[in-house]
C-alpha angles and dihedrals in degrees: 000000000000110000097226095057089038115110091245143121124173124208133215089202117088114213119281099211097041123041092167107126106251094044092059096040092048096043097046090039090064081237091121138352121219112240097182137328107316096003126100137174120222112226121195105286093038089051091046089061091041084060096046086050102050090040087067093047097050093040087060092041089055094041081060090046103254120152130221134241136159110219121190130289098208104060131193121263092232103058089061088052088052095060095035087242096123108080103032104038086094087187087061105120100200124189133204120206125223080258091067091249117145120219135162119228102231118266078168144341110240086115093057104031087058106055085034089060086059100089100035095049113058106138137012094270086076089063126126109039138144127200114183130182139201113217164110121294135180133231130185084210096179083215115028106192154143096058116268088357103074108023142159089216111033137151120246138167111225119190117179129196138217132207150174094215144024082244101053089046088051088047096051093043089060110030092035112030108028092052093046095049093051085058098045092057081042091065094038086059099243132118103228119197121216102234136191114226141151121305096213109206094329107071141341087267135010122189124241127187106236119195113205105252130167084214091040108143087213137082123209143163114217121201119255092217107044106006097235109135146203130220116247078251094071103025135106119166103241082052117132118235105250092214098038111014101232139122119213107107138185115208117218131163120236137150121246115250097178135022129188127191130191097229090187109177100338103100095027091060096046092065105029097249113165149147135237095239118219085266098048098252118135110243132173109253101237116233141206117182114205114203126190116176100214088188092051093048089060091049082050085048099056095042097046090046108035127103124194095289099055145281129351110198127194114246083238100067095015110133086220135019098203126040089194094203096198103193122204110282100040099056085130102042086051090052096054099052093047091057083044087050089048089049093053100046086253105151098221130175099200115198104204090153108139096245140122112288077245098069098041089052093051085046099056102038085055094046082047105206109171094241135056116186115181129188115188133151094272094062098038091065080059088044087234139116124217116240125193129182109225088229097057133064104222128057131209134224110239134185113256090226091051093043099096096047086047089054097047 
């Protein structure tokens, strides 16, 4: 993609509202634009790394079997009476037509999972089963804030689970959740830590994935012994370690990129959702829901991988791998290697903008795509291009004919 045709635009100004890392970088990187307080629109290279981001997690969900599905945004009044939810979920957004019908935009879709499982899940036979979406959800947040972490309109992956029994569900939520969604944060590029915090009105504990972050909105203890860890919620300090049973603790602060509940019965029972047992006998099919907020885990990402010059993006989730600087003297040369990248499948950004190598350089430490490749006139008299990892401080020389084995 060549960076003069590219739908893009950097900015030296930094927001005025949210100074919260991954709101500045983002904003001034051209990645997404703040429509209002809590709602932002994704531009090209901001929906490239949402992408990124949502093809690993629905690679991993359909490694465990789940299978996907895309439920309504716009949900029925009386599904959310049904399960009392209504008038005590105070995030709810609802909404009333010029026809004087009531609806809720989706924080969540318990309230449509559940009646939609009726007519999958009959007899045991149908036990045990998983259905999980990608998609937009609303949130009435009283104070959105902290650019793509806490949002009205945000992106989030949902899987839900059905069982038999409350031990089947245990046994799934530990050898089949927990494991994918450690490597899902892995391949985001992010150490996710398994942490302890409060059920709500679901169970006595539910589990969030917490990532180390110095502006991390959460507090949490982790375990000196085997690294599980408990939200400030749940935690006193003489507290036993569930896994380990022991009681030395380091606080840190981090922000949750994933969070997991054992539903059991609740929403089974509201709408009358059961299963014909082995012995004939009716029985409520017992539930667990799995959230990861996608758009929330970009907005981790950034905060967690930035210096004081911009983003640095994990290969992994990057919109680009190569940002190809071409500087003026070696517009050809720089051509050619970038039609040489793209033949390749090489994903390359080529700024061949005619502006000062500055401002290129500015430009691409605050995008923050892993690789800078830059072919200028004095590399070009070696028959070389310099390439620096955006990681790294120093760059190499390498030869133009070598460039693309060194890159694979």
């Amino acid at each position: 993609m060549k960076q003069s045709q590219y739908f893009l635009k950097t900015s030296k100004t930094k927001p005025a509202e949210d100074v919260s890392i991954n709101a500045v970088f983002l904003e001034q990187g051209g990645y997404v634009q703040k429509v209002m307080a809590g709602v932002y629109a994704y531009l090209p290279l901001g929906q490239r790394v949402l992408q990124k981001v949502e093809k690993i997690v629905r690679e991993e969900m359909n490694t465990i079997g789940a299978g996907e599905i895309f439920l309504p945004s716009l949900h029925p009044k009386a599904n959310w009476e049904t399960t009392g939810r209504w008038g005590t979920l105070d995030i709810l957004f609802k909404v009333k037509s010029q026809h004087s019908y009531e609806y809720a935009l989706g924080p969540t879709h318990e309230e449509l999972v559940t009646p939609m499982a009726q007519a999958v899940i009959q007899s045991y036979k149908d036990l045990p089963s998983a259905v999980y979406q990608i998609q937009t959800k609303f949130r009435d947040e009283a104070r959105a804030k902290s650019g793509l972490l806490r949002g009205r309109e945000f992106r989030m992956k949902d899987l839900y689970s059905f069982h038999a029994s409350s031990q089947d569900l245990a046994k799934y939520y530990e050898t089949v959740v927990v494991p994918a969604y450690l490597k899902i944060f892995e391949r985001l590029g992010l150490k996710a830590i398994y942490t302890e915090a409060s059920g709500g009105s679901f169970s006595k504990f539910s589990h969030e994935f917490q990532v180390e972050i110095e502006s991390g909105e959460d507090t949490i203890y982790i375990c000196d012994k085997c690294k599980m860890a408990k939200n400030k919620e749940v935690f006193s300090e003489d507290v036993e370690c569930t896994n380990c049973g022991k009681t030395s603790w380091r606080q840190t602060m981090a922000s949750e990129v994933g969070n997991i509940f054992k539903l059991e019965t609740k929403f089974s029972e509201s709408f009358n959702l059961q299963f014909t047992d082995q012995d004939g006998s009716k029985k409520p099919v017992i539930m667990g829901c799995y959230g990861i907020g996608t758009s929330r885990a970009m907005g981790v990402i950034v905060e967690k991988f930035h210096d004081e010059k911009g983003i640095i993006w994990p290969e992994s989730v990057a919109p680009f791998r190569i940002h190809l600087l071409s500087l003026r003297g070696a517009e050809k040369e720089a051509e050619d290697l970038y039609e040489s990248l793209l033949n390749s499948g090489i994903e390359v950004l080529y700024d061949d903008r005619d502006i000062s190598a500055g401002a290129k350089f500015a430009d691409s430490d605050l995008i923050g795509i892993p690789y800078r490749v830059i072919v200028s006139p004095k590399t070009i008299e070696q028959e070389s291009v310099e390439i620096k990892k955006r990681s790294e401080q120093g760059s190499k020389l390498v030869k133009i004919d070598e460039i693309l084995n060194s890159l694979q």
